[in-house]
C-alpha positions as CSV (number, residue, x, y, z in Angstrom):
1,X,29.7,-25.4,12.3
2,X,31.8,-22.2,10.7
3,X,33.5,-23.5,7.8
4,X,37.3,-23.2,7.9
5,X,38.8,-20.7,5.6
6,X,41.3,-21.9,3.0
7,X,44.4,-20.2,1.1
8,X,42.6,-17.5,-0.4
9,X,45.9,-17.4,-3.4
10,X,45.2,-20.9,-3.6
11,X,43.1,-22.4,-7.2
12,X,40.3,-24.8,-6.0
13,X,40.3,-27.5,-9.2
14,X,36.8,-28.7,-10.1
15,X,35.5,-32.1,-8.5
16,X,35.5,-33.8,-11.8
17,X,38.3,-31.8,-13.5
18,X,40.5,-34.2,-15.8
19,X,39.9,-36.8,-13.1
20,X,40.2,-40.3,-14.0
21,X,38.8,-43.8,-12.5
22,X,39.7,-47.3,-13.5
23,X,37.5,-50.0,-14.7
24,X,37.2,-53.5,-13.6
25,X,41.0,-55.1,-14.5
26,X,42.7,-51.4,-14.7
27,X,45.0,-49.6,-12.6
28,X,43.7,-46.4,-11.1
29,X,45.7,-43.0,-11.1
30,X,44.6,-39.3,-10.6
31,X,45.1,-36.7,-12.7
32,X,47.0,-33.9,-11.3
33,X,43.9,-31.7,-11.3
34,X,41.4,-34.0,-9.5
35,X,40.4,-33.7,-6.0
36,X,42.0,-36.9,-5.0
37,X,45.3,-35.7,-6.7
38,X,44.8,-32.4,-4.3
39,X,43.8,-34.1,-1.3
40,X,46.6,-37.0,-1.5
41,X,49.2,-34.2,-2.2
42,X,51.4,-33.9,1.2
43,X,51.7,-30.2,0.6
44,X,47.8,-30.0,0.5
45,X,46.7,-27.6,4.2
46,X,43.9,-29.2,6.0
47,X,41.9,-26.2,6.0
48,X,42.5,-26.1,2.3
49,X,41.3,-30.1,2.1
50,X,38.1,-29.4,4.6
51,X,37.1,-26.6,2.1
52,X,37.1,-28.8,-0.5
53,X,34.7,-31.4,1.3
54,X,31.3,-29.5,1.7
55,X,29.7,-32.8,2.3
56,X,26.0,-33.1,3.5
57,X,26.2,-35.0,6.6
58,X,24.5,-38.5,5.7
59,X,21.2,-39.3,8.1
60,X,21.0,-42.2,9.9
61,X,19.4,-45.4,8.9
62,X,16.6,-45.0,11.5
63,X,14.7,-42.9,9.4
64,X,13.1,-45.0,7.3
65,X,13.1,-46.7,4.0
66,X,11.6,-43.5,2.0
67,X,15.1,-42.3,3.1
68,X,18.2,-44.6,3.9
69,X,16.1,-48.1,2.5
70,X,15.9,-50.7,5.3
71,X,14.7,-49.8,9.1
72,X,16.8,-51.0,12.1
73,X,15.0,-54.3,14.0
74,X,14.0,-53.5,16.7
75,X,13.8,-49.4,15.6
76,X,16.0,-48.5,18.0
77,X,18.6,-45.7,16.7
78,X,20.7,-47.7,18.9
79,X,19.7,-51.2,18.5
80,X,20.9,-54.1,16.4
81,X,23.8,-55.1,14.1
82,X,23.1,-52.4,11.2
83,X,23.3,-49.7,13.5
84,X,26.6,-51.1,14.8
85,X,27.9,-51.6,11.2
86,X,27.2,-47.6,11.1
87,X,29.2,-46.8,14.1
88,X,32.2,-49.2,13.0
89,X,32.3,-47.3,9.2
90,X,31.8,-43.9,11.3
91,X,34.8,-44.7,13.4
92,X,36.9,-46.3,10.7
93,X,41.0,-45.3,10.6
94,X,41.7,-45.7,7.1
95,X,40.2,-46.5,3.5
96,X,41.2,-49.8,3.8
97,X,39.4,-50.9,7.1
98,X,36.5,-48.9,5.4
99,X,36.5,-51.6,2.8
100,X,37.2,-54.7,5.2
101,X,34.2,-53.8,7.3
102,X,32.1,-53.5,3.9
103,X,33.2,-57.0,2.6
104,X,33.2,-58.7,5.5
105,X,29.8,-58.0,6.7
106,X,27.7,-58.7,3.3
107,X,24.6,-59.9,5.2
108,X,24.8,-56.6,7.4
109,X,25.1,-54.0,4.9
110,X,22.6,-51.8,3.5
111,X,21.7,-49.4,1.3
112,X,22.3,-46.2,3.3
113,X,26.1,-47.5,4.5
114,X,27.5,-47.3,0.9
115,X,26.9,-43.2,1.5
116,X,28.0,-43.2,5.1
117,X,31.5,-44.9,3.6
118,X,31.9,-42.7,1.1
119,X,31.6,-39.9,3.3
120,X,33.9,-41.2,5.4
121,X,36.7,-41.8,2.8
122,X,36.4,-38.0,2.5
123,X,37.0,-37.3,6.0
124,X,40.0,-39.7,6.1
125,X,41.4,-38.1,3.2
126,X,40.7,-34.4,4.3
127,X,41.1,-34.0,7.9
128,X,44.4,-35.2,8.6
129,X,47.9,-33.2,7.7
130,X,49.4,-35.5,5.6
131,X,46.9,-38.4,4.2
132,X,46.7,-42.0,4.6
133,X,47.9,-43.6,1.0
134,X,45.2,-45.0,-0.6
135,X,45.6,-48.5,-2.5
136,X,44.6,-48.0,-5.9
137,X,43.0,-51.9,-5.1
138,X,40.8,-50.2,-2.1
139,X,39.6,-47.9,-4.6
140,X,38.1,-50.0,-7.4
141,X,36.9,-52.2,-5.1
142,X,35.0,-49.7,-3.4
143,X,33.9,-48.9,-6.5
144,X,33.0,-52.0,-7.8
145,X,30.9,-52.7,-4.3
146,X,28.9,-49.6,-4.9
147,X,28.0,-50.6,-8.7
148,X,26.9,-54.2,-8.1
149,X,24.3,-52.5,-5.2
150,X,23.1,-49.7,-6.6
151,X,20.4,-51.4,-8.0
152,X,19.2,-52.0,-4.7
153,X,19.3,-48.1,-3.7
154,X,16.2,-45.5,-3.4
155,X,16.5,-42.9,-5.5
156,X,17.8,-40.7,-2.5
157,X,20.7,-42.8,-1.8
158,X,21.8,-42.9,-5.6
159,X,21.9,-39.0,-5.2
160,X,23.7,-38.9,-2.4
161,X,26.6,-41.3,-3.4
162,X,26.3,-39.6,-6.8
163,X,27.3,-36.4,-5.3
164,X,30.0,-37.8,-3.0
165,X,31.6,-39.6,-5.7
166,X,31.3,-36.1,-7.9
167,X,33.0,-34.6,-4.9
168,X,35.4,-36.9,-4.4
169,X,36.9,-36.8,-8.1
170,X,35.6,-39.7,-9.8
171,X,35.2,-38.5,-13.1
172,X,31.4,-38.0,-14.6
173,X,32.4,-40.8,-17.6
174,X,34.0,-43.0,-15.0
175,X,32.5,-46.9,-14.2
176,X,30.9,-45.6,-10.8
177,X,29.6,-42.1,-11.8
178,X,28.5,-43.7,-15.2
179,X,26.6,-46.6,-12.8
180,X,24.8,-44.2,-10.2
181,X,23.5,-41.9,-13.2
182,X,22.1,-44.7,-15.3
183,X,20.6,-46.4,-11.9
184,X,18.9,-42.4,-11.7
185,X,17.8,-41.8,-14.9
186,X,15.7,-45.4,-14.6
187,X,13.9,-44.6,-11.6
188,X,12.8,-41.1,-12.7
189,X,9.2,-41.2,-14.2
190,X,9.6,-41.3,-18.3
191,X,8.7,-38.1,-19.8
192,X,6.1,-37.9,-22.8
193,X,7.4,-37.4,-26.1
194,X,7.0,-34.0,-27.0
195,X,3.8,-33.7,-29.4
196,X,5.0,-32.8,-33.2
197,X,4.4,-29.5,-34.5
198,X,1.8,-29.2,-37.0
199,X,2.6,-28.5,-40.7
200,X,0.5,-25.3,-41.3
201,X,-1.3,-25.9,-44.8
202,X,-4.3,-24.9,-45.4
203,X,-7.7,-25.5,-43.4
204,X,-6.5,-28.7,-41.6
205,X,-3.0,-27.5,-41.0
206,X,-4.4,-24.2,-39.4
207,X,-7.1,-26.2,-37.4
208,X,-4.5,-28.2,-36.0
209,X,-2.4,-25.7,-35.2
210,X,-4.7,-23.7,-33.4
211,X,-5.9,-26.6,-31.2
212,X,-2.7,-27.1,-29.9
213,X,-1.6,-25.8,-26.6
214,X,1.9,-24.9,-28.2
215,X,0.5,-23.0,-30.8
216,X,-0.3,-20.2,-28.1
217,X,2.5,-18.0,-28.7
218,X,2.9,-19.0,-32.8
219,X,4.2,-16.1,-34.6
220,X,1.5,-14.1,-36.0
221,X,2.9,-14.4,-39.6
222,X,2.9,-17.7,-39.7
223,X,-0.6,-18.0,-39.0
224,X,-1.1,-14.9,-42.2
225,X,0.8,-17.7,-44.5
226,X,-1.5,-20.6,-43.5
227,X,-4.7,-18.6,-43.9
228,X,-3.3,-17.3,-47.8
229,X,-2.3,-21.1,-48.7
230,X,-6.1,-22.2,-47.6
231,X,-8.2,-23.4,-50.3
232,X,-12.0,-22.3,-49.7
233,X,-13.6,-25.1,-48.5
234,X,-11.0,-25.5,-46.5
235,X,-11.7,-22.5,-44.2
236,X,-14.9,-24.3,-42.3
237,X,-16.7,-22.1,-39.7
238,X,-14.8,-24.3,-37.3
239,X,-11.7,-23.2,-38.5
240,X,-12.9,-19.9,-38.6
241,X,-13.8,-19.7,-35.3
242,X,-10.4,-20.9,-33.4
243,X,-8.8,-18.3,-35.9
244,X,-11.5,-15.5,-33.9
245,X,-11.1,-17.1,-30.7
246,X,-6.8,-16.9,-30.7
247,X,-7.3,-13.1,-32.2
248,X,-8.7,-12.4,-29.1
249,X,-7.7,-14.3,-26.4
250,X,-3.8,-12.7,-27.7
251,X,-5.0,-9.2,-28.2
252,X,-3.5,-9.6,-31.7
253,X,-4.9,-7.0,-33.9
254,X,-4.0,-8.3,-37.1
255,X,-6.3,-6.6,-39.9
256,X,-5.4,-9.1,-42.4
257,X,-6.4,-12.2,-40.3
258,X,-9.8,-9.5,-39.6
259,X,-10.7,-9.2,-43.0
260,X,-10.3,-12.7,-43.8
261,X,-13.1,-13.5,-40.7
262,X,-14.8,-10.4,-42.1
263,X,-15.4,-11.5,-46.1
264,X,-15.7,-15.0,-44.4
265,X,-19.0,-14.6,-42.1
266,X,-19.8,-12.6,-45.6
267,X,-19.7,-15.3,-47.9
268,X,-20.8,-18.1,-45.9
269,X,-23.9,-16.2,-44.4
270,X,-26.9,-18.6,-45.0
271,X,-24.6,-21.2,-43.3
272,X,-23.8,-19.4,-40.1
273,X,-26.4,-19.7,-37.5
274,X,-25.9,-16.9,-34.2
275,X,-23.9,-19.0,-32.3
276,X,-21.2,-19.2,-34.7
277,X,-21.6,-15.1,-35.2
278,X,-20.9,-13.9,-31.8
279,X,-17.4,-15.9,-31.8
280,X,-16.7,-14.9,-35.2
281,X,-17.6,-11.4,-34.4
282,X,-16.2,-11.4,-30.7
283,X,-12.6,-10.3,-32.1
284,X,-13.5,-7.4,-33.6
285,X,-15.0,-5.8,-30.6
286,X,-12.5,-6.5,-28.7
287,X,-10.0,-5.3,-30.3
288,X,-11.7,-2.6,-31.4
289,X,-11.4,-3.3,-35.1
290,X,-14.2,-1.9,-37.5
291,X,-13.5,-4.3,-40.9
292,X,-13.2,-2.9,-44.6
293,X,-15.9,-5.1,-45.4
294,X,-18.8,-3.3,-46.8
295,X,-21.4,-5.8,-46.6
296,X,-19.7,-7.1,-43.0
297,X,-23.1,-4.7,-41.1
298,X,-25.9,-5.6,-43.8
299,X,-24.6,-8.8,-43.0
300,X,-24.9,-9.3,-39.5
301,X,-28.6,-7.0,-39.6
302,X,-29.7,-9.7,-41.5
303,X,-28.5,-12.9,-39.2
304,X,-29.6,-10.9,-36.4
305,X,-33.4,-10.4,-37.6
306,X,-32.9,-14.0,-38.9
307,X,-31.8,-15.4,-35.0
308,X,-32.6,-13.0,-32.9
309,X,-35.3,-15.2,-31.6
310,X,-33.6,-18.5,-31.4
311,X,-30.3,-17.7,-29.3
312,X,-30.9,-15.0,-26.7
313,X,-27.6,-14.6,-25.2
314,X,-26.1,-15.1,-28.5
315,X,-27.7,-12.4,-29.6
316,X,-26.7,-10.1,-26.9
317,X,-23.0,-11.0,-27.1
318,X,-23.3,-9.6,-31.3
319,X,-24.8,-6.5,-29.9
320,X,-22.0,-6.4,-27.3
321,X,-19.8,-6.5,-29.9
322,X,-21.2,-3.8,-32.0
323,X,-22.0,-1.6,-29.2
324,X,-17.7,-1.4,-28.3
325,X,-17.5,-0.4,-32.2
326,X,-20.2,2.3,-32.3
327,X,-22.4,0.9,-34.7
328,X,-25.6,-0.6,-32.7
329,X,-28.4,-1.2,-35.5
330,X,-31.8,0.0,-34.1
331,X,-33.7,-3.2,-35.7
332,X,-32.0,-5.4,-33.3
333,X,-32.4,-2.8,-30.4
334,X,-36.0,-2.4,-30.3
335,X,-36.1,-6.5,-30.9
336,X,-34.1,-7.0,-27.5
337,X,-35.6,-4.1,-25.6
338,X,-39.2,-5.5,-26.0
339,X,-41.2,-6.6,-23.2
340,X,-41.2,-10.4,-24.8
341,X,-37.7,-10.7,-25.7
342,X,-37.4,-9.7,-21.9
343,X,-39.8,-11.9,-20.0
344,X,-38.3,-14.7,-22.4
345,X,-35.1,-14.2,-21.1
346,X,-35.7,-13.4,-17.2
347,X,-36.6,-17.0,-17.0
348,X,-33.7,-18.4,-18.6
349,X,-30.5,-19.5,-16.5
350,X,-28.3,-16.6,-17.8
351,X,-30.4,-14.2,-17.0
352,X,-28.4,-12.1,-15.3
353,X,-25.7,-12.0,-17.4
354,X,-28.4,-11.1,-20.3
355,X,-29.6,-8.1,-17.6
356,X,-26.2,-6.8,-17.7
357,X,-25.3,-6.9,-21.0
358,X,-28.9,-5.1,-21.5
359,X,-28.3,-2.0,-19.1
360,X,-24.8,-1.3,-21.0
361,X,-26.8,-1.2,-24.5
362,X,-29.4,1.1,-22.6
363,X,-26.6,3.2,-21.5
364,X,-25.0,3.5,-25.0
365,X,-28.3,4.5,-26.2
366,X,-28.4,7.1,-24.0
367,X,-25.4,8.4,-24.4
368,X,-24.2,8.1,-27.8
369,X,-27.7,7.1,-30.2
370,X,-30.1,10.6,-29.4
371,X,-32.3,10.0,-32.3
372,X,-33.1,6.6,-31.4
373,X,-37.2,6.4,-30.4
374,X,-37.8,2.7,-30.1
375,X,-38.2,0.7,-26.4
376,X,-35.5,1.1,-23.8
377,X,-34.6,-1.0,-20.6
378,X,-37.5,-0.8,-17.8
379,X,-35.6,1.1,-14.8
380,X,-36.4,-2.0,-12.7
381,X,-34.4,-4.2,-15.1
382,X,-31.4,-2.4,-15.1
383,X,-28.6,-3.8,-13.0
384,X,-24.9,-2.4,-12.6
385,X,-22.8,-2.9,-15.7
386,X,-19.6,-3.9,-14.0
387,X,-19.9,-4.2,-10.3
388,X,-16.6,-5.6,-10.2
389,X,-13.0,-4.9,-11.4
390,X,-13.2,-6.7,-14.6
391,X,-11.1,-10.0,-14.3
392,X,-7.7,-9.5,-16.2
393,X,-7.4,-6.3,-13.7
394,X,-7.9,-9.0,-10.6
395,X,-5.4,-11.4,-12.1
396,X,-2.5,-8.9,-12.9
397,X,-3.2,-6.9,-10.4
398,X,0.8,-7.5,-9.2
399,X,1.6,-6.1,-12.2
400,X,-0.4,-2.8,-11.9
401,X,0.8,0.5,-11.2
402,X,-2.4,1.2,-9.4
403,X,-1.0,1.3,-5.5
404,X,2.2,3.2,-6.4
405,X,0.0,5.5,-7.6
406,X,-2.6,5.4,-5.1
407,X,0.3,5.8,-2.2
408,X,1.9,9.1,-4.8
409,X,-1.9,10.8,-4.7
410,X,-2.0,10.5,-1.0
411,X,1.4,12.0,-0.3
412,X,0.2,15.1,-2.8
413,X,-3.0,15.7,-2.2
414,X,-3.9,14.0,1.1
415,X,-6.3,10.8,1.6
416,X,-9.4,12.8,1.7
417,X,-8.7,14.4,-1.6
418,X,-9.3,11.4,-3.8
419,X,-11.2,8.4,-3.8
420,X,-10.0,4.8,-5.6
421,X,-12.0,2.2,-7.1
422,X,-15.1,4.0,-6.7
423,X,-18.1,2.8,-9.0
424,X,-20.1,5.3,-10.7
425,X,-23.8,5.1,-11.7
426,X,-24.6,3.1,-14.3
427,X,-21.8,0.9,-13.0
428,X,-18.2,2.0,-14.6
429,X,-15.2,1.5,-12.0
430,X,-13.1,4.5,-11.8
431,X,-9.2,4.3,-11.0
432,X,-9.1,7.4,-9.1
433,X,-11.9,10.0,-8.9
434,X,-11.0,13.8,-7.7
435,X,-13.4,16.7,-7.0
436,X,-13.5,19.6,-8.6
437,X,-14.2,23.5,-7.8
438,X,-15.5,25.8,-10.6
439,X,-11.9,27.7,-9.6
440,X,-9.7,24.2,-10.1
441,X,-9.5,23.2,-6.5
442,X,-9.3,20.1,-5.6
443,X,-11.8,19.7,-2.9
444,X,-11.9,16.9,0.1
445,X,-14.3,14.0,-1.5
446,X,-16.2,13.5,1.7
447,X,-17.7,17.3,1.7
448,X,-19.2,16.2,-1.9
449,X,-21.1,14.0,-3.8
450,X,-18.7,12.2,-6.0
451,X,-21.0,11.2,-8.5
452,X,-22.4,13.0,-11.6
453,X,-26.3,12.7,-12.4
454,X,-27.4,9.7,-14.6
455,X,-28.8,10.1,-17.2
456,X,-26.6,13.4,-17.7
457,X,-28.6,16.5,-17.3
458,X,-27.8,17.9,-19.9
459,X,-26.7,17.4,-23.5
460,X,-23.4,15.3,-23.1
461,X,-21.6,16.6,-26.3
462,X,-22.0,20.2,-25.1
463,X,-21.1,19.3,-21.3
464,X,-17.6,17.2,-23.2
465,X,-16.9,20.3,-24.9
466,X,-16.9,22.8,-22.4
467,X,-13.9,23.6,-20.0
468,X,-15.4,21.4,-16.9
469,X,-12.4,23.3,-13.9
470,X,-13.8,26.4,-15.1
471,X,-17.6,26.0,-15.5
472,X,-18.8,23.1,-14.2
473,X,-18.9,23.8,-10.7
474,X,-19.3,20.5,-9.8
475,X,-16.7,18.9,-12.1
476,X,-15.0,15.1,-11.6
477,X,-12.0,14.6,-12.5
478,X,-11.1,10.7,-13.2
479,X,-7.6,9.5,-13.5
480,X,-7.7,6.2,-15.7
481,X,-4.5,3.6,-15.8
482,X,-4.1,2.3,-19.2
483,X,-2.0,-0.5,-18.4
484,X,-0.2,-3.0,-21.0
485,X,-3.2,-5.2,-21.4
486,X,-5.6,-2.3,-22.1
487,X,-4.5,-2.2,-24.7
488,X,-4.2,-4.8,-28.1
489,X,-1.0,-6.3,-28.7
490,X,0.6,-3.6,-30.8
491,X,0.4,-1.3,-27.6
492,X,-1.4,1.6,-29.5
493,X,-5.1,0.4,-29.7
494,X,-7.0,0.2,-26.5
495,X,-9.3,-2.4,-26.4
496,X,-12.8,-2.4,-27.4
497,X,-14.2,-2.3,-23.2
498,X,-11.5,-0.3,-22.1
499,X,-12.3,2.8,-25.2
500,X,-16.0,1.7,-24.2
501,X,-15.6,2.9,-20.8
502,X,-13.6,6.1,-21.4
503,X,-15.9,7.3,-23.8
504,X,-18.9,7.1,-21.7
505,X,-17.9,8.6,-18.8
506,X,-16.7,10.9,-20.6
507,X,-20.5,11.6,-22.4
508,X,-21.5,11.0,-18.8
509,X,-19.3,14.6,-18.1
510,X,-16.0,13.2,-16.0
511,X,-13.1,14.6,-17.0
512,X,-10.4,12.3,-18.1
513,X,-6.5,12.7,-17.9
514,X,-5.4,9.2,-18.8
515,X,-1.7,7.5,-17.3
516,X,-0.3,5.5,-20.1
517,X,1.8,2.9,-19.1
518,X,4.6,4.0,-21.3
519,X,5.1,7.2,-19.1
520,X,4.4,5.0,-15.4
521,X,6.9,2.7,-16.7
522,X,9.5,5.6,-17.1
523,X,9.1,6.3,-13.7
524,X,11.8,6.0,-11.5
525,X,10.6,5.7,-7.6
526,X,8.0,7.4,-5.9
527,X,9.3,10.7,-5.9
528,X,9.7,10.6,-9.5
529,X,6.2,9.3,-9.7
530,X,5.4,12.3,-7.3
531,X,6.5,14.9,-9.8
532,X,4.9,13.5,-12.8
533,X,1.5,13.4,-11.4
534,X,1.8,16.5,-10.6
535,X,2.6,18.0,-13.9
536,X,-0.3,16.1,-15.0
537,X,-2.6,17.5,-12.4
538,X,-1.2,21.4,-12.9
539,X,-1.9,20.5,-16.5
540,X,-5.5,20.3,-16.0
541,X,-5.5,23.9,-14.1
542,X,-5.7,22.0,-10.9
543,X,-4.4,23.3,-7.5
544,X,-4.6,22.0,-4.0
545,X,-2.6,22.0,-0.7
546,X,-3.4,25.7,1.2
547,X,-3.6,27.9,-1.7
548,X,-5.7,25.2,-3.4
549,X,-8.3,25.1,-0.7
């Protein structure tokens, strides 16, 4: 049903505006701005008064006691002496015969009828010209009924006379609204207290801290504080290694919280078994962070010749480590590139894992370590690095810029011209790939091979260094989205796999035009978007379309 327009000059007071309601013993009055004062007043329109009314129709008692409280006998809509007390409060012609039927029929009335009166009393006072008076008696008592039954009421019907009475004026520190919200507030479920924050000194304080689910989003200097007020033998390796862990699960590249893991793993070296050092030394990969320490490599040489033997995968999550910070020591790599250290592992249940973290340190060594001589990954071992999109791109991927991109490229260059998520050999994803002509053309990807040779052909820092649209003529091109979370907190820093990535394929002889977030961000719609990439692209010496080829 279209709700009836009212005086649009007209002010519509609040429900509970100045509104007033008597207590057992007192006389009742409105205040001239509550809705009763409005809807009483014979000058009041009754389009204005019906506007004022939005009330929810109330259901009928015959559906059920999760709604209304108490079922009809018989469960006929139709049936039995509740459903005709119903009809009689429906049909009432005044407040006070809304009351008489209430009070005269206690062994009849229910839960639900104390919402189906109220309702009522707003439909006698709003859909007539000029009002029936109300007895200030009728009103009290009516409220009085109400507040000695609503302990009886489900927690729907309290909300539903709680937001007639609202509506009707009663005032929110009034006897019935006071009654209804205290009768609510007991029947929600009792919340927990909320846990206390931890007092950050020293070792315990910071171990606490960082065990707590609210410490998540902790501001970084306090965390700088409680590690300078720490004692030394407060700082356990347990300590230590929730300290690592919230570094980089945040992205929070904080160099002095770095240095203080660095001279740590330093100092308490004989203590520290492998297990401890990968999650000590997971941050700084990561976040690509090579520590002042000098001892911080000796150091971890020495654990690793030490361990190597006792924790396999441990071992292989160091390397990991060191491998995204370009400093891979060969002692361990001929130890983990052994025929034993790899028949002892291909047994074990994390073998795979161990495979994959094994090809990328084979690749590395390819690529970046040419005068290393020792053993290298049998071919047959070697499994792709990352298969996959790695798994913070899967989770935000609502929050990439990756298909506005994708749908810009097609509308410039065509859908033949470029190909998306494509994985190159030894496994790296690419965003976008693009090929190349020796004259800058860019070329429909089905008429070529998209991949480069692996292991490069030839020497990779002369292939980097050479203008790949103008003599390479079978040149790659590889747009890569640097989103937020590349990169560590600060925004600046990518992080240790993303730069790991990018500076292999680019040893591997793809050329690289990065897309910051900064300038997708600035974007404004696709033909914005259209415009930059294609400033980007003519940057490169890149041409397509009919002259292009």
């Amino acid at each position: 049903m279209r709700r009836p327009r009212g005086d649009p000059g007209t002010r519509v007071p609040r429900p509970t505006e100045g509104a007033t309601c008597a207590g057992p013993g007192e006389s009742w009055s409105p205040s001239p701005n509550s809705m009763l004062r409005v809807l009483l007043s014979a000058q009041a329109s009754p389009a204005r008064m019906c506007g004022l009314l939005l009330i929810p129709p109330v259901q009928p008692c015959c559906l059920g006691p999760s709604k209304w409280g108490d079922r009809p006998l018989g469960g006929c809509p139709n049936a039995g002496p509740i459903q005709g007390l119903q009809r009689l409060l429906e049909q009432a012609r005044s407040p006070g015969e809304l009351l008489r039927w209430l009070g005269q029929n206690p062994t009849k009335v229910r839960a639900h009828h104390y919402p189906v009166a109220l309702r009522r009393l707003g439909q006698l006072l709003g859909s007539q010209p000029r009002p029936p008076p109300v007895e200030q008696a009728t009103l009290q008592d009516l409220s009085q009924l109400i507040i000695r039954n609503c302990p009886s009421f489900d927690i729907h019907t309290i909300h539903v006379c709680l937001h007639l009475a609202v509506l009707l004026g009663f005032p929110s520190d009034g006897p019935l609204v006071c009654a209804l919200e205290q009768e609510r507030r007991f029947r929600l479920p009792p919340k927990p207290p909320p846990p206390l924050q931890p007092v950050l000194r020293g070792g315990q304080g910071l171990e606490a801290a960082l065990s707590c689910p609210r410490f998540l989003r902790y501001p970084r200097q306090q965390l700088i504080s409680s590690l300078a007020e720490a004692r030394p033998e407060e700082l356990t390796p347990h300590v230590m290694v929730l300290l690592a862990q919230h570094l980089a699960r945040h992205r929070l590249r904080e160099p002095q919280l770095l240095e203080a893991i660095a001279h740590f793993l330093v100092v308490q070296e004989a203590q520290l078994n492998s297990k401890v050092v990968q999650k000590l030394v997971l941050p700084f990969g990561r976040l690509n962070y090579l520590p002042l320490e000098q001892q911080f490599m000796p150091c971890l040489e020495r654990i690793l010749a030490r361990e190597a033997g006792m924790a396999p995968l441990a071992t292989v999550n160091i390397l990991m480590s060191l491998c995204q910070l370009r400093c891979l020591p060969f002692r361990a790599l001929h130890f983990v590139f052994s025929p034993g250290f790899i028949n002892h592992v291909s047994g074990t249940p994390h073998a795979l894992i161990v495979r994959r973290y094994l090809s990328l340190l084979d690749t590395a060594v390819e690529l970046e370590l040419p005068g290393y001589r020792g053993p290298r990954l049998p071919r047959r071992q070697q499994v792709p690095i990352f298969p996959q999109p790695l798994i913070t791109d899967r989770a935000r991927c609502k929050y990439s810029h990756k298909d506005i991109v994708a749908e810009g490229l097609r509308q410039l260059l065509g859908e033949e011209k470029y190909r998306q998520d494509l994985t190159v050999p030894p496994g790296y994803c690419t965003d976008f790939l693009l090929c190349v002509s020796s004259s800058g053309a860019v070329l429909p990807v089905r008429t070529q091979d998209p991949f480069l040779p692996y292991p490069p052909r030839s020497c990779p820092q002369s292939r980097a260094a050479s203008n790949p649209t103008t003599h390479d003529p079978a040149q790659r091109v590889v747009l890569m989205l640097r989103e937020r979370w590349h990169f560590c907190r600060d925004g600046r820093v990518l992080l240790g796999s993303r730069a790991l990535r990018e500076r292999h394929l680019g040893l591997m002889g793809y050329q690289l035009l990065p897309l910051p977030f900064e300038e997708l961000e600035s974007q404004r719609g696709l033909p914005q978007l259209k415009s930059y990439l294609r400033q980007k692209l003519q940057a490169l010496g890149l041409r397509w379309g009919p002259e292009g080829g």
